[in-house]
N, C-alpha and C positions, 0 to 999 in steps of 0.2 A: 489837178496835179499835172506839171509839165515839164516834160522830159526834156535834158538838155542835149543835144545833138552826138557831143563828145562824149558821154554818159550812155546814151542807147549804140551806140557804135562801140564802144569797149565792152560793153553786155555781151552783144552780137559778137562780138570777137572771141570772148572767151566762151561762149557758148559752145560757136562754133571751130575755139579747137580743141574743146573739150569732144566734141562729138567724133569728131577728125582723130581722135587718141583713142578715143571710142574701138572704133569703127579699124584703127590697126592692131589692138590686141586683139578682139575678135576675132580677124581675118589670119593673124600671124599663133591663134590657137587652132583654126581652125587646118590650117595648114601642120600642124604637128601632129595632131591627131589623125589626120590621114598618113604621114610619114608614118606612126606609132600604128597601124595597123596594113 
């Protein structure tokens, strides 16, 4: 099986702002919960 260039690059992409969406709710919970106490 072989991957097409423009196919592994859009994966990649949305992986990576999948993780990036990730990674600001986390940070922007984890900042409330300190405000909340």
């Amino acid at each position: 099986m072989k991957f097409r260039w423009s196919e592994w690059l859009t994966a990649a992409a949305l992986v990576l702002a999948f993780s990036a969406f990730a990674a600001a709710e986390a940070s922007e919970q984890a900042s409330v919960d300190v405000e909340v106490q």
